[in-house]
ROSE-4610 file (N, C-alpha, C; in Angstrom, 1 decimal, always signed):
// ROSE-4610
residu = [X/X/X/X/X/X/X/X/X/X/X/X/X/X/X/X/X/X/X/X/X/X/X/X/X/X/X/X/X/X/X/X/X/X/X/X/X/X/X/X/X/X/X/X/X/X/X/X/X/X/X/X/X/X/X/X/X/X/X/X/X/X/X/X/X/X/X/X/X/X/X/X/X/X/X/X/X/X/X/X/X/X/X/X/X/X/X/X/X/X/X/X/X/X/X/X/X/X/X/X/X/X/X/X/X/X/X/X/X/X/X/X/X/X/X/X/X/X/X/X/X/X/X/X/X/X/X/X/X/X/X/X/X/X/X/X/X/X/X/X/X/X/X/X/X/X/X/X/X/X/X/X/X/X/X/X/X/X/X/X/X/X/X/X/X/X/X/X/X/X/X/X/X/X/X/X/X/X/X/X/X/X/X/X/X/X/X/X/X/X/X/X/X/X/X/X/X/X/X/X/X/X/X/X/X/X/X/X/X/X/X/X/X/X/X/X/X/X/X/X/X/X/X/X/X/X/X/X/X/X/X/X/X/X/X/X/X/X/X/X/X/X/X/X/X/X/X/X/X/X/X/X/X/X/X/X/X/X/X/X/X/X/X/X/X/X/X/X/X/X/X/X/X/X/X/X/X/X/X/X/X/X/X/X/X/X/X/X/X/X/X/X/X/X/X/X/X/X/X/X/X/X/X/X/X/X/X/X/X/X/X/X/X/X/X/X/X/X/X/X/X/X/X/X/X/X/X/X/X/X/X/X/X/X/X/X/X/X/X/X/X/X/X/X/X/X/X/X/X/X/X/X/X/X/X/X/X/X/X/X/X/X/X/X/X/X/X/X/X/X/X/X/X/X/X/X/X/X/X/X/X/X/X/X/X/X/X/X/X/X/X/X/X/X/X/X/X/X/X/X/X/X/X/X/X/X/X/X/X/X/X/X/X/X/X/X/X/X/X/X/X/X/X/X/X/X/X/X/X/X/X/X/X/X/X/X/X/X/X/X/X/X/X/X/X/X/X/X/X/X/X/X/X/X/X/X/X/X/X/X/X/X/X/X/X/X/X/X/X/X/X/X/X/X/X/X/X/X/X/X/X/X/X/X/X/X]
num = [1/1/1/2/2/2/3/3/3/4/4/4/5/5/5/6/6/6/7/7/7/8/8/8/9/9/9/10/10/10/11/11/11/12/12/12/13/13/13/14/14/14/15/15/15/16/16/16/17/17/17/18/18/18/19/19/19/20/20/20/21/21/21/22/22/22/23/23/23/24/24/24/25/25/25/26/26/26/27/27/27/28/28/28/29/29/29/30/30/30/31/31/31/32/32/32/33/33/33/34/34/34/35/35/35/36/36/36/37/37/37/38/38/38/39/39/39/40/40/40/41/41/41/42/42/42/43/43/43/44/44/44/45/45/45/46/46/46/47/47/47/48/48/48/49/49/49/50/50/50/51/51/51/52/52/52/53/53/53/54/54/54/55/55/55/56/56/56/57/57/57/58/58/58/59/59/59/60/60/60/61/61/61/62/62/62/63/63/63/64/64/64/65/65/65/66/66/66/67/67/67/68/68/68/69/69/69/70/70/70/71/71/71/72/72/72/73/73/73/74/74/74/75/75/75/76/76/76/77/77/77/78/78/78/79/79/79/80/80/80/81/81/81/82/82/82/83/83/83/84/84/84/85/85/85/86/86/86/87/87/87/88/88/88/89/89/89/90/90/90/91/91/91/92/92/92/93/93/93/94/94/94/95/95/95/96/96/96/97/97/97/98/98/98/99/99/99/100/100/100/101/101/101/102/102/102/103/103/103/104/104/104/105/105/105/106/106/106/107/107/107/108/108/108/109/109/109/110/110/110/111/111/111/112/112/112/113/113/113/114/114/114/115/115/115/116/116/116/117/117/117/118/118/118/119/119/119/120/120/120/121/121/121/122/122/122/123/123/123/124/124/124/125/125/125/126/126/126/127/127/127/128/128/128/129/129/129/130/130/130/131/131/131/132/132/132/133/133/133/134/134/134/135/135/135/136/136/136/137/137/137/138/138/138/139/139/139/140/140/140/141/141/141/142/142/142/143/143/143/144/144/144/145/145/145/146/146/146/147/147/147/148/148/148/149/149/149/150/150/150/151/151/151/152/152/152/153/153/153/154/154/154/155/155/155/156/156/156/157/157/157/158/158/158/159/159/159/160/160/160/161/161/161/162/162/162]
x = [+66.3/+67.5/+68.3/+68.4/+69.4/+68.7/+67.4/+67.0/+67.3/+67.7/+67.8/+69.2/+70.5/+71.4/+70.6/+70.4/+69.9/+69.4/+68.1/+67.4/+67.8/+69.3/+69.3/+70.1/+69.7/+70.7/+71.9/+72.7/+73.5/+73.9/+74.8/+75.1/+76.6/+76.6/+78.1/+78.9/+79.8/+80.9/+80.6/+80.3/+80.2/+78.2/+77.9/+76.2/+75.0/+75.5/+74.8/+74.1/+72.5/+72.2/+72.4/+72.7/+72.9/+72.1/+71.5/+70.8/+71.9/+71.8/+73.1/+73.2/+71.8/+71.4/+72.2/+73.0/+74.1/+74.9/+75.4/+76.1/+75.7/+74.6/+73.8/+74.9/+75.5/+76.4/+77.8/+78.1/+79.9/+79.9/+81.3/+81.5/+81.9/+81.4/+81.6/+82.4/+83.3/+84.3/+84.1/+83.1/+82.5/+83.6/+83.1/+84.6/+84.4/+84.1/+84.4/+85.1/+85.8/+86.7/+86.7/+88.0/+88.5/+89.9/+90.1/+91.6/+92.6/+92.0/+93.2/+93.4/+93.5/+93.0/+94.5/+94.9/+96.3/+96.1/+94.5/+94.4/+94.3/+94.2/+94.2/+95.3/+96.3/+97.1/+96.7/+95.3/+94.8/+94.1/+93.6/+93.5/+94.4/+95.6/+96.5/+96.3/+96.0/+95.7/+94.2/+93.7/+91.8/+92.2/+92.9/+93.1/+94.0/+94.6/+95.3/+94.2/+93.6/+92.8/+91.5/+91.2/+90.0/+91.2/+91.7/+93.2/+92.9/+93.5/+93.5/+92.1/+91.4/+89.5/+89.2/+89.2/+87.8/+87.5/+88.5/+87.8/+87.4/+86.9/+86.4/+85.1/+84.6/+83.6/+83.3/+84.3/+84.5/+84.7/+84.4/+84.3/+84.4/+85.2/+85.2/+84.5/+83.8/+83.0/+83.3/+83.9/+84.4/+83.3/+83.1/+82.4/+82.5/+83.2/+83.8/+83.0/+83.4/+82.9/+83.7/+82.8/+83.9/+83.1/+82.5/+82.0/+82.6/+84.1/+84.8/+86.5/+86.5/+87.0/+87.6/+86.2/+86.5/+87.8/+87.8/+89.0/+88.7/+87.7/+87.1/+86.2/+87.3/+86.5/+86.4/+86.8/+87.2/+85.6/+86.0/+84.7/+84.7/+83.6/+84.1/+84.7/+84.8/+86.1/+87.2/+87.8/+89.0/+89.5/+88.4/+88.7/+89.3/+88.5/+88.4/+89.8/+89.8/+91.4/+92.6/+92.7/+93.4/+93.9/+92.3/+92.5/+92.8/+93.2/+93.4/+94.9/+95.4/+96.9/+97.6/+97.5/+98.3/+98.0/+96.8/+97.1/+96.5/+96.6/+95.8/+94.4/+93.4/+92.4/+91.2/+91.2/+89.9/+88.6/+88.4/+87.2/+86.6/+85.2/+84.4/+84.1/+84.0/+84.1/+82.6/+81.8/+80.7/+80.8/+79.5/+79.4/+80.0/+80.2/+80.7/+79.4/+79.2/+77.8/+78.5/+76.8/+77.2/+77.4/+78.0/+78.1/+78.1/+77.6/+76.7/+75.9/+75.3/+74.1/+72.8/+72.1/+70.9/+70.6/+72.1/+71.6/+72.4/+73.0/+73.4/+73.0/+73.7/+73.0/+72.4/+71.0/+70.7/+71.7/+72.8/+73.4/+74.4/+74.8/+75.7/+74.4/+73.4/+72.2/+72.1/+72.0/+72.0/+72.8/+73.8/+75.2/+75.4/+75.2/+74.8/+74.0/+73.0/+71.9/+72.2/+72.8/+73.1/+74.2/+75.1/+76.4/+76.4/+76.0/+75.4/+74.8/+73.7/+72.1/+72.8/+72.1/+72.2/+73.8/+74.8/+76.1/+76.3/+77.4/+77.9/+79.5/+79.3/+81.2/+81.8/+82.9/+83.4/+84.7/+84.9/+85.9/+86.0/+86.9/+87.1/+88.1/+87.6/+88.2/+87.7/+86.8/+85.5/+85.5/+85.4/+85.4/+83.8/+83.0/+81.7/+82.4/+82.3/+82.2/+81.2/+80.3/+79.1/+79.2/+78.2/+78.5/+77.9/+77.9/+77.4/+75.8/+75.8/+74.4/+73.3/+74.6/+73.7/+74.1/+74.7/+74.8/+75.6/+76.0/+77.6/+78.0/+79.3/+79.9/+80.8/+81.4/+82.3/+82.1/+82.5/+82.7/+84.5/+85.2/+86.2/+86.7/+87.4/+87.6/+89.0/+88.8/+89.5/+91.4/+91.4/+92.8/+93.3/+92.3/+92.6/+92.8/+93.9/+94.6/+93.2/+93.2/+92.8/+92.9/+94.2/+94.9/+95.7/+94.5/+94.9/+94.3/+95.3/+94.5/+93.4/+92.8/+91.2/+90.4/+90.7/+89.7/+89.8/+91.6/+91.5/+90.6/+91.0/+90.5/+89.1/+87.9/+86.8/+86.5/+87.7/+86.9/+86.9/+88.2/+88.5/+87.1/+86.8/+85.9/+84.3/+83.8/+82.7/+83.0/+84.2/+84.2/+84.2/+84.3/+83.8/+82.4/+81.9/+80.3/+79.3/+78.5/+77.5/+76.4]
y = [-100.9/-101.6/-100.7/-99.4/-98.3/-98.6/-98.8/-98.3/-99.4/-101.3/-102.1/-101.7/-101.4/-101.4/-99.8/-99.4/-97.9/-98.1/-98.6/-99.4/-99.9/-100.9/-102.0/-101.0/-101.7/-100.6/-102.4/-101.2/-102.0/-101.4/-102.2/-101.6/-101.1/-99.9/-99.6/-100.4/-100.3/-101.0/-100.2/-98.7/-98.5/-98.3/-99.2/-99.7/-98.9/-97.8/-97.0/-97.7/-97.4/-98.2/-97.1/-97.7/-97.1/-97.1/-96.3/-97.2/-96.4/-97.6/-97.4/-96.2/-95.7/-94.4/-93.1/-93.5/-92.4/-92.4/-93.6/-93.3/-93.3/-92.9/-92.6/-92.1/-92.0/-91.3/-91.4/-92.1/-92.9/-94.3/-94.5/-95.3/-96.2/-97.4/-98.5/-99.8/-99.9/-101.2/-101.8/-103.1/-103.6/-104.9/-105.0/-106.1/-107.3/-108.3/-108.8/-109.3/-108.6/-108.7/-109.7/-110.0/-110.6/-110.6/-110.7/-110.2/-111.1/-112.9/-113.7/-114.7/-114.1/-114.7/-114.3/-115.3/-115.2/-113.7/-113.5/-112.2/-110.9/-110.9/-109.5/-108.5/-108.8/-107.5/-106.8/-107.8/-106.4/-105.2/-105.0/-104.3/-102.7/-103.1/-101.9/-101.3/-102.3/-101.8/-101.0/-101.7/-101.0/-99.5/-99.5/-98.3/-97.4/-98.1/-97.1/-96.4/-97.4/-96.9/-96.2/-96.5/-95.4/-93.6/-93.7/-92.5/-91.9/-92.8/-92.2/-91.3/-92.0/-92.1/-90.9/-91.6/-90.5/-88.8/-88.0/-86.8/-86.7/-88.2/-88.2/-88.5/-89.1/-89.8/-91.5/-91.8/-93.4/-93.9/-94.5/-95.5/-96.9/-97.2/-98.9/-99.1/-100.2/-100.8/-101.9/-102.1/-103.0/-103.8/-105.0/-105.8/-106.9/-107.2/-108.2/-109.5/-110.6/-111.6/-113.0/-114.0/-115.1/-116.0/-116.0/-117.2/-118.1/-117.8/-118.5/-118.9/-120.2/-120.5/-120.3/-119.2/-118.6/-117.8/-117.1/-116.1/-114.5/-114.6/-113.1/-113.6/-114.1/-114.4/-113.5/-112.5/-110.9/-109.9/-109.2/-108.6/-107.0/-106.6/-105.8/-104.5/-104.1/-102.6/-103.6/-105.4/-105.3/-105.4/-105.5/-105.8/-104.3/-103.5/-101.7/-101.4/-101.8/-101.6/-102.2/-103.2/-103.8/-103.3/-102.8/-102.8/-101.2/-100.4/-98.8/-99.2/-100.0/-99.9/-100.4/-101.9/-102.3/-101.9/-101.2/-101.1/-99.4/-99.1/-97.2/-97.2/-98.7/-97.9/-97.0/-95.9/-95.4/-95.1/-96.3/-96.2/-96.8/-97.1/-97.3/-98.9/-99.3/-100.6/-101.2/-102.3/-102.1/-103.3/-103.2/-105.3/-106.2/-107.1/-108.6/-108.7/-109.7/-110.3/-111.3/-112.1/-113.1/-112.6/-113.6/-113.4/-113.7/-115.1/-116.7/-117.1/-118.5/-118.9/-118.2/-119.3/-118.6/-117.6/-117.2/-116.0/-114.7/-115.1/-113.7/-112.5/-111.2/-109.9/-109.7/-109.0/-108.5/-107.8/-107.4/-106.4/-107.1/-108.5/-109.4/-110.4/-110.5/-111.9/-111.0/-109.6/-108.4/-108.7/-108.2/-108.1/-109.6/-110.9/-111.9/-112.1/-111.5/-111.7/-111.2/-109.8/-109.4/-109.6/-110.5/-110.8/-112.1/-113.2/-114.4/-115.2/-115.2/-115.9/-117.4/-117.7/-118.5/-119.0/-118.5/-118.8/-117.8/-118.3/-118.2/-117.8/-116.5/-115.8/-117.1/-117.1/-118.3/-117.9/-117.1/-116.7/-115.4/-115.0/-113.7/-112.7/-111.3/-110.5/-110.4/-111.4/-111.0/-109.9/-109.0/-107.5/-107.3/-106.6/-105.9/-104.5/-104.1/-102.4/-102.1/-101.4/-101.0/-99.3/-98.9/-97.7/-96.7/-95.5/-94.5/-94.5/-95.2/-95.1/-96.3/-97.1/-98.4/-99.4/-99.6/-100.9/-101.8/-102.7/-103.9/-103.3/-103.4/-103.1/-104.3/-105.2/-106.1/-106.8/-108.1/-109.1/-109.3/-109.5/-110.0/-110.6/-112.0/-112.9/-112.4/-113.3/-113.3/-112.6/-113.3/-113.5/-112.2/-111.5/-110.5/-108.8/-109.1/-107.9/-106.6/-105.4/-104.7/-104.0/-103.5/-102.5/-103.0/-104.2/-105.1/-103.8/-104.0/-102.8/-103.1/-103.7/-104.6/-103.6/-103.8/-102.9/-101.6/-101.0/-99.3/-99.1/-99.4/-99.2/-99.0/-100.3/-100.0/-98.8/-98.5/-97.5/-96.1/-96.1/-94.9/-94.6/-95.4/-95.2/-95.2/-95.7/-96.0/-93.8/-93.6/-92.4/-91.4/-91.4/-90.7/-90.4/-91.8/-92.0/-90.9/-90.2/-89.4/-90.1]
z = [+0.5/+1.0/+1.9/+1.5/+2.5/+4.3/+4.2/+5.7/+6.6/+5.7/+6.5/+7.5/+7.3/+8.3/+9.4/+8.5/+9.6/+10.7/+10.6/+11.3/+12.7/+12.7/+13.4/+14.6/+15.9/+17.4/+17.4/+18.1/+18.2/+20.2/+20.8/+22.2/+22.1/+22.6/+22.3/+23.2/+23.7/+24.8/+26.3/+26.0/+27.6/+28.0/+27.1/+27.4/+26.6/+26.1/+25.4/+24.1/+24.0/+22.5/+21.7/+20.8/+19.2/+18.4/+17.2/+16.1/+15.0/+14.5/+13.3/+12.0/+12.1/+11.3/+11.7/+13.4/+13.1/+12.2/+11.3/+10.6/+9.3/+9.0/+7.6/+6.9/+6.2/+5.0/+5.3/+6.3/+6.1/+5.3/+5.2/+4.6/+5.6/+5.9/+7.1/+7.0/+7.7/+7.6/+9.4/+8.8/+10.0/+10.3/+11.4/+12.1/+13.0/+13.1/+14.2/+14.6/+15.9/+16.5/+17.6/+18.1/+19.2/+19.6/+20.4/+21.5/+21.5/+21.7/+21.7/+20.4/+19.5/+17.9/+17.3/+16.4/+15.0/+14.5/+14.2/+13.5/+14.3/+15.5/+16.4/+15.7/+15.5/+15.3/+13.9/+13.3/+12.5/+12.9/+14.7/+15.2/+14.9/+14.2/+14.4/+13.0/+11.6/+10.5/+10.4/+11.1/+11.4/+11.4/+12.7/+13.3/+12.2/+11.6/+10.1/+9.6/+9.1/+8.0/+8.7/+9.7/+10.3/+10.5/+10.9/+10.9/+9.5/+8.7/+7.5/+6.8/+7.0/+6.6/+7.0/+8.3/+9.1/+8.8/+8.2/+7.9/+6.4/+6.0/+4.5/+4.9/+6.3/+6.3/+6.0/+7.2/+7.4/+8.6/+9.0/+9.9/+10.0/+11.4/+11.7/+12.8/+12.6/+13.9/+14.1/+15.2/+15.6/+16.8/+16.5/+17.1/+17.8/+19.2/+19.8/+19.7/+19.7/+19.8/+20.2/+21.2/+21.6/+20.7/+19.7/+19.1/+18.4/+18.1/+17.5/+18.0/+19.0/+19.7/+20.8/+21.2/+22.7/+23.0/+22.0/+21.4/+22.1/+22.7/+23.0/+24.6/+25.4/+26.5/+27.8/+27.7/+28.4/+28.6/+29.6/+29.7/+28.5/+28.4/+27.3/+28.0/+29.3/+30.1/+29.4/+29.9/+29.7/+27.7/+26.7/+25.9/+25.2/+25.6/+25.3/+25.5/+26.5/+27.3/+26.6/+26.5/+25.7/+24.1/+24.0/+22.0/+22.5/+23.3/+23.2/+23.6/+24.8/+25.0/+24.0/+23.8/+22.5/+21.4/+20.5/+19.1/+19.4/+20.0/+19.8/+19.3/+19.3/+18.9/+19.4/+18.2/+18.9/+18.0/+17.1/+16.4/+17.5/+17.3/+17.8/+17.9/+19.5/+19.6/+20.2/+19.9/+20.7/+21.6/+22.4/+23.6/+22.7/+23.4/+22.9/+22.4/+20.8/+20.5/+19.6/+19.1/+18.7/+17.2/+16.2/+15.1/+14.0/+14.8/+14.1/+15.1/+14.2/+15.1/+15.1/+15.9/+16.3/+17.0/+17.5/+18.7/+17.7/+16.6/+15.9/+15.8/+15.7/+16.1/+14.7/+14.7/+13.9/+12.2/+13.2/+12.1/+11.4/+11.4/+11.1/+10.4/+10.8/+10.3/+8.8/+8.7/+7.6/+6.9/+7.2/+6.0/+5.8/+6.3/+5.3/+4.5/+4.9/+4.1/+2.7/+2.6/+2.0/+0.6/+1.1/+0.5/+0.5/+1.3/+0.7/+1.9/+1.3/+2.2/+2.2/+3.4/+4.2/+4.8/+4.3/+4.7/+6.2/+6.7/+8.3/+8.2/+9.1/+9.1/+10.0/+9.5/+9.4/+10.1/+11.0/+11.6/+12.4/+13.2/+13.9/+12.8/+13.0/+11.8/+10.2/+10.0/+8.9/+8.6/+7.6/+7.5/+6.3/+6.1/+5.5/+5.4/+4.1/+3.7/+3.3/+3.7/+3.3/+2.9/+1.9/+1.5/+1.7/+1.8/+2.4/+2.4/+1.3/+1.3/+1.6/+2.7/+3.5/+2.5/+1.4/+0.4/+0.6/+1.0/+0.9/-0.6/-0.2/-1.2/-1.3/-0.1/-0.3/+0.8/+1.0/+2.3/+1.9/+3.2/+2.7/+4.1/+3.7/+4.9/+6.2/+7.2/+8.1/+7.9/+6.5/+6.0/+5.3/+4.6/+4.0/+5.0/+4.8/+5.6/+5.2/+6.7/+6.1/+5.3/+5.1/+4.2/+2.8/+2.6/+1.3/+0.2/-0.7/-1.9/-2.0/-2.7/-2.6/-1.8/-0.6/+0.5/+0.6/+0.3/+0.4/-0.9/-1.8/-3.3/-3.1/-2.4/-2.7/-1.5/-0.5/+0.3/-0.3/-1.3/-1.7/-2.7/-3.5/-4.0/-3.7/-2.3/-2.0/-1.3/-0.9/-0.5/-1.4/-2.4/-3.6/-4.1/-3.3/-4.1/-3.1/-3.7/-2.6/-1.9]
């Protein structure tokens, strides 16, 4: 089960492929994002909690997407732009993709698979924590703030786990 996320490339924002095995041993708060959405200004909590994290070994990936009512219709220079002026972010943001459907990216068709087969994210700002050692640890919806106890809690503890 660990090698399935490792595995998958993803494209960063300024073109570069990825394969997600750079981040073999963080703890991951995956995202899909979008810019003109109710939920964007969780952009600023993301950015908390990657702040807070990252010298424990955590990370957010943020994953643009217009699949959900063309809420992410920007090129990805202006979306980068956007999410560094207004909220400071600087985890790591990658291309616009899809995040349902038949054209869904590999690494989203996964973490369903994982947390429940055959269902569809059902919204922009979806959040997946996976654990250092490649596992879901949680799915949690559009609605749920990032810095809901719920989510520090399981990060604090997935960041405990070796």
């Amino acid at each position: 089960m660990t090698a399935g996320i490792y595995n998958i490339e993803a494209v960063e924002a300024d073109g570069t492929e990825k394969t997600l095995s750079e981040y073999q041993g963080d703890v991951l708060l995956i995202v899909n994002t979008a810019s003109e959405c109710g939920f964007t200004p969780q952009y600023e909590e993301l950015e908390e909690l990657y702040q807070r994290y990252k010298n424990r070994g955590f990370q957010v990936l943020g994953f643009p997407s217009n699949d959900f009512g063309g809420q992410e219709p920007d090129t990805i220079e202006n979306i980068t732009e956007f999410c560094e002026t207004n909220y400071g972010v600087s985890f790591d943001i990658f291309d616009k993709t899809h995040a349902r459907g038949n054209e869904k990216h590999p690494l989203f068709a996964w973490l369903l698979d994982q947390t429940a087969p055959g269902r569809e994210i059902e919204w922009n700002f979806e959040k997946f924590l996976v654990s250092r050692r490649g596992e879901v640890l949680g799915s949690f919806k559009s609605s749920t703030r990032p810095t809901d106890p719920q989510i520090t809690s399981m990060i604090e503890t997935g960041l405990e786990q070796s």
